[in-house]
C-alpha positions as CSV (number, residue, x, y, z in Angstrom):
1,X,-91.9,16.2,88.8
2,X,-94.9,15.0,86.8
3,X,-97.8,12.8,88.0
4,X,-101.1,11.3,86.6
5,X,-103.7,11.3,88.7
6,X,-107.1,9.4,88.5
7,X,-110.4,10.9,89.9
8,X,-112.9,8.7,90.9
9,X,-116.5,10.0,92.1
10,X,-117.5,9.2,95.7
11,X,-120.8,8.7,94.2
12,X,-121.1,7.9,90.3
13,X,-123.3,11.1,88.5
14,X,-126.1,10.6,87.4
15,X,-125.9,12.9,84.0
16,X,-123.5,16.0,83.1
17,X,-122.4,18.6,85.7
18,X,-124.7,21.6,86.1
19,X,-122.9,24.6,84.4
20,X,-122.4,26.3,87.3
21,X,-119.8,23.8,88.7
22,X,-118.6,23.6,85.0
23,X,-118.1,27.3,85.2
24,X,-115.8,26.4,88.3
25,X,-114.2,23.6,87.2
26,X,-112.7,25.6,83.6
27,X,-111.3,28.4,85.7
28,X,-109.8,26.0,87.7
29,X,-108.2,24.1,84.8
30,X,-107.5,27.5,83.3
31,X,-105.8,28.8,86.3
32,X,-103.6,25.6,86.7
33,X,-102.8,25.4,83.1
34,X,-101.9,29.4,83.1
35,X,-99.3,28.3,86.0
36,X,-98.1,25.4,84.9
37,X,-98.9,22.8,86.8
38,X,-101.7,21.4,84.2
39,X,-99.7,19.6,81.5
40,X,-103.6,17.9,80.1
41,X,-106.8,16.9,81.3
42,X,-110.1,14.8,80.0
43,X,-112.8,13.0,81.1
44,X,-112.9,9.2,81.1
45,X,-115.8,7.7,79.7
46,X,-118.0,4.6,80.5
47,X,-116.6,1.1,81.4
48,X,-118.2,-0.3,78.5
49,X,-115.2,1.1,76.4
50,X,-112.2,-0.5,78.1
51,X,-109.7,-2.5,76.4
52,X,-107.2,-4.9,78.0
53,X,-104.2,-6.0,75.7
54,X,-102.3,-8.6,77.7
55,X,-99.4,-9.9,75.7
56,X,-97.0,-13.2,76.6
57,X,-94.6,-15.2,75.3
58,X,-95.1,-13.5,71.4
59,X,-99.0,-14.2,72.4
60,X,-101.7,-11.8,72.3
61,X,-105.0,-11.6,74.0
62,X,-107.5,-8.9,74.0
63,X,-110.6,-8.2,76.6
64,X,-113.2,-5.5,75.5
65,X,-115.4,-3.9,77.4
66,X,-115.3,-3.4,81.8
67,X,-111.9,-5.3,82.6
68,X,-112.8,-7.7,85.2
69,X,-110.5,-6.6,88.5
70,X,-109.0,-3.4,86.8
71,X,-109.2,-0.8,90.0
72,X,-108.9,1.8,87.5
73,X,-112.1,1.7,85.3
74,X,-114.0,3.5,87.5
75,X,-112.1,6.4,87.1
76,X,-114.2,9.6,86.1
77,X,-111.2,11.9,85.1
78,X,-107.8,12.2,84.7
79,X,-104.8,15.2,84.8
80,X,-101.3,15.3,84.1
81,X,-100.1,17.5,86.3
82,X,-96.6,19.2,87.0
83,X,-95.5,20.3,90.4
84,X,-92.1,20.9,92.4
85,X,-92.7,18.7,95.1
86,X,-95.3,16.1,96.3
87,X,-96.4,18.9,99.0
88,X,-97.3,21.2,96.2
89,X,-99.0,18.5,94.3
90,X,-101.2,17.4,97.6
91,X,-102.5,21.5,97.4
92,X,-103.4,21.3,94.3
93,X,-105.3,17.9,94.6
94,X,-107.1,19.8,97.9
95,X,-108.0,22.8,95.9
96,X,-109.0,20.2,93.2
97,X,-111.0,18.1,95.0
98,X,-112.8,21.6,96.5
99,X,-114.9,21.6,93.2
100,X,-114.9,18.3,92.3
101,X,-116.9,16.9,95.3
102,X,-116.2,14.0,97.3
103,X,-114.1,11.2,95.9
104,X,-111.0,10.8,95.2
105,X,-107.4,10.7,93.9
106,X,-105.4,7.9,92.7
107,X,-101.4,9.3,91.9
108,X,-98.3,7.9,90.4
109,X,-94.9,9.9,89.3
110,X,-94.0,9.5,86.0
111,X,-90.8,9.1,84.2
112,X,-89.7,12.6,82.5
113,X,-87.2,10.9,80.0
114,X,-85.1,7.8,80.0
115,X,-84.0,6.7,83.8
116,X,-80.4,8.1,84.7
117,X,-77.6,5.6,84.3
């Protein structure tokens, strides 16, 4: 089973990580992709770059910048990740969220091909 999960900060930094935690945060990303259950991870950046494209009807709109009422744009991070079961996947958001700091987790499955008939 794959999921995406969002990371959102308890507290919004205030500039980069000090390396120390950086130091913590690539072995964890290096142990998790070494295992398999890291399929790809990145930082989100600032609000000020979302895009909404909404379309209707053949119609097309487009919003830049923060989308008013999106629950999502405060999101700091994101990881695909890859786990057996949604036990497994809760340790590794724990063991996650160990070095991240307080905040926290917003998951949803994802499709791994076209739906079965």
């Amino acid at each position: 089973m794959q999921f995406l999960s969002l990371y959102t900060p308890a507290v919004p930094p205030k500039g980069p990580p000090d390396p120390e935690h950086m130091a913590r945060m690539m072995k964890l990303i290096e142990e998790m992709t070494r295992s398999g259950a890291l399929v790809a991870t990145g930082g989100i950046m600032s609000r000020n770059t979302a895009m909404k494209i909404t379309g209707q009807n053949g119609r097309f709109a487009v919003e830049d910048g923060p989308v008013a009422g999106s629950s999502l744009m405060p999101a700091a991070g994101f990881a695909i990740l890859r786990c057996g079961s949604r036990e497994e996947l809760v340790g590794q958001l724990k063991e996650f969220l160990e070095i991240a700091g307080d905040g926290k987790c917003e998951i949803i499955q994802l499709m791994e091909g076209p739906p079965e008939a």
